[in-house]
C-alpha positions as CSV (number, residue, x, y, z in Angstrom):
1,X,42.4,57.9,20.7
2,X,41.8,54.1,21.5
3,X,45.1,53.5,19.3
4,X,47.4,55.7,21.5
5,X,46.1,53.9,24.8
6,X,46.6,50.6,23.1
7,X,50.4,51.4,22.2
8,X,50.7,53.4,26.1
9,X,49.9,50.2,27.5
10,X,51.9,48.3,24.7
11,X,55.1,50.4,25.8
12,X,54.1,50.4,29.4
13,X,54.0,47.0,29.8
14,X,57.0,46.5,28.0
15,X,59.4,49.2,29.9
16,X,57.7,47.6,33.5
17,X,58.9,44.3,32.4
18,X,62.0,45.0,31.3
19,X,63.0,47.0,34.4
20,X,61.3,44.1,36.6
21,X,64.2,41.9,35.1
22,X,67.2,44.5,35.7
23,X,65.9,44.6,39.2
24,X,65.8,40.8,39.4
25,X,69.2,41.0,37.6
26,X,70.5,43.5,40.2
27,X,69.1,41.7,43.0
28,X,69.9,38.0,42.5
29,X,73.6,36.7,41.8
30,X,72.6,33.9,40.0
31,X,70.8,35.2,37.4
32,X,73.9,37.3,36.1
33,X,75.1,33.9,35.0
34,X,71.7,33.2,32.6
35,X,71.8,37.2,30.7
36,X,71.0,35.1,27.7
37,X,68.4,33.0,29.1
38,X,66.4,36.3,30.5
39,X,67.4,38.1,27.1
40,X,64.9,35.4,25.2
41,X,62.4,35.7,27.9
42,X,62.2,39.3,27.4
43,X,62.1,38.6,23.7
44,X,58.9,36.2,23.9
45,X,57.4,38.7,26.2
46,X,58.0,41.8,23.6
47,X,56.7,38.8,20.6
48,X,53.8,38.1,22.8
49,X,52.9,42.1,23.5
50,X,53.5,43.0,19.9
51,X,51.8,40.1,18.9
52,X,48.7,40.6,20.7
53,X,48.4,44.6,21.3
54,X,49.5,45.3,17.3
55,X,50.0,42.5,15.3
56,X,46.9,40.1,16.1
57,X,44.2,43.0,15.9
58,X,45.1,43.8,12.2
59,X,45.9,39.8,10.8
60,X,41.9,39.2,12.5
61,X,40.8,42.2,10.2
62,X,42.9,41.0,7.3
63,X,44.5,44.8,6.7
64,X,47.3,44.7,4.2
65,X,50.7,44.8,4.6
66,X,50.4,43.2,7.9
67,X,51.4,39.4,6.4
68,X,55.6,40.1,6.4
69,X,56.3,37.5,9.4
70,X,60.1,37.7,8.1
71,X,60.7,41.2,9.3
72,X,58.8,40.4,12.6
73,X,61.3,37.6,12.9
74,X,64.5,39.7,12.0
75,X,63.2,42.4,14.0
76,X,62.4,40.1,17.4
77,X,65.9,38.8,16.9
78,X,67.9,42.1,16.4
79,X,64.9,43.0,20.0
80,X,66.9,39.8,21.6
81,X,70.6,40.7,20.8
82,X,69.8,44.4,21.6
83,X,68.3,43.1,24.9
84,X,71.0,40.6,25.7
85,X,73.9,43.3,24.9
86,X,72.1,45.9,27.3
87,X,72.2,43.4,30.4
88,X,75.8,42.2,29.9
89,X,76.2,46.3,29.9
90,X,73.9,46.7,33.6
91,X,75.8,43.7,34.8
92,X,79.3,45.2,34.0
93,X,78.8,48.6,35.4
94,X,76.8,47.6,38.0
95,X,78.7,49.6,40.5
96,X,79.6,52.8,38.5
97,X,78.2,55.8,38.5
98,X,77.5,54.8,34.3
99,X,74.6,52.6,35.9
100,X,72.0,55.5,35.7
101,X,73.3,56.3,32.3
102,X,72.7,52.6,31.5
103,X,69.1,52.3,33.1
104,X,68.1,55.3,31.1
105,X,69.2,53.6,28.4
106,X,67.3,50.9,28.8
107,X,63.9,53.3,28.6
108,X,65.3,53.8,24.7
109,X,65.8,50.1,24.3
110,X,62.4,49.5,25.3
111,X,60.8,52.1,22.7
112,X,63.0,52.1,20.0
113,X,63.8,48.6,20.2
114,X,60.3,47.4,19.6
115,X,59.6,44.7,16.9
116,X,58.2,47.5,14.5
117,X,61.5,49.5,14.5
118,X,63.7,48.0,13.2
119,X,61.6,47.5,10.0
120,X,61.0,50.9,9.6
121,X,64.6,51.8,9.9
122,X,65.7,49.2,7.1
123,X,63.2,51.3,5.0
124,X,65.0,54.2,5.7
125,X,68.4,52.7,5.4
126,X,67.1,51.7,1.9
127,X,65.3,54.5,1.2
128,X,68.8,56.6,1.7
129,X,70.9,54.6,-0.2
130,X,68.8,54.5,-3.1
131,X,67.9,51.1,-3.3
């Protein structure tokens, strides 16, 4: 029970930040300039969260398995061009009728894109293939 409020207020806290910078992205012209820049913020935000709400508890206990800091790396970066892809997408249809489609997207980008996805999904990639 106290691990599915720790990963509600992981995911929480990531979906409310990530939505805070569409709206600032929405809002503010010049920021549609710096989709990048705001991509890598978001990035070391999701790092920091993953870091502190999933990563951090089990390195302190010294649980197994939790010592592969290259997939936490490949996985941050494929969270970052995942991220910075998604706002070039709110910026271009910023005034269709795709934005909705686009926003709800951005709900799946903030679950499935988390730093422990894409790890998973490279087991299964392997795990299909055989290898």
């Amino acid at each position: 029970m106290f691990l599915s409020f720790i990963l509600l207020m992981y995911y929480g806290l990531k979906i409310f930040f990530l939505f805070s910078l569409v709206a600032a992205i929405l809002k503010a012209e010049p920021l549609r300039e710096q989709l990048f820049g705001l991509a890598l913020v978001y990035t070391m935000a999701v790092a920091f969260l993953s870091y502190v709400f999933l990563i951090g508890p089990h390195v302190a206990t010294q649980v197994a398995g939790w010592h592969n800091w290259t997939e936490w790396g490949i996985a941050l970066a494929f969270t970052c061009i995942l991220t910075w892809i998604y706002f070039r997408c709110v910026v271009w249809f910023e005034n269709s009728s795709l934005l909705w489609f686009i926003l709800a997207a951005g709900f799946l980008l903030a679950v499935w894109g988390d730093s422990h996805a894409l790890p998973r999904t490279i087991a299964t990639i392997r795990l299909v293939l055989g290898q």
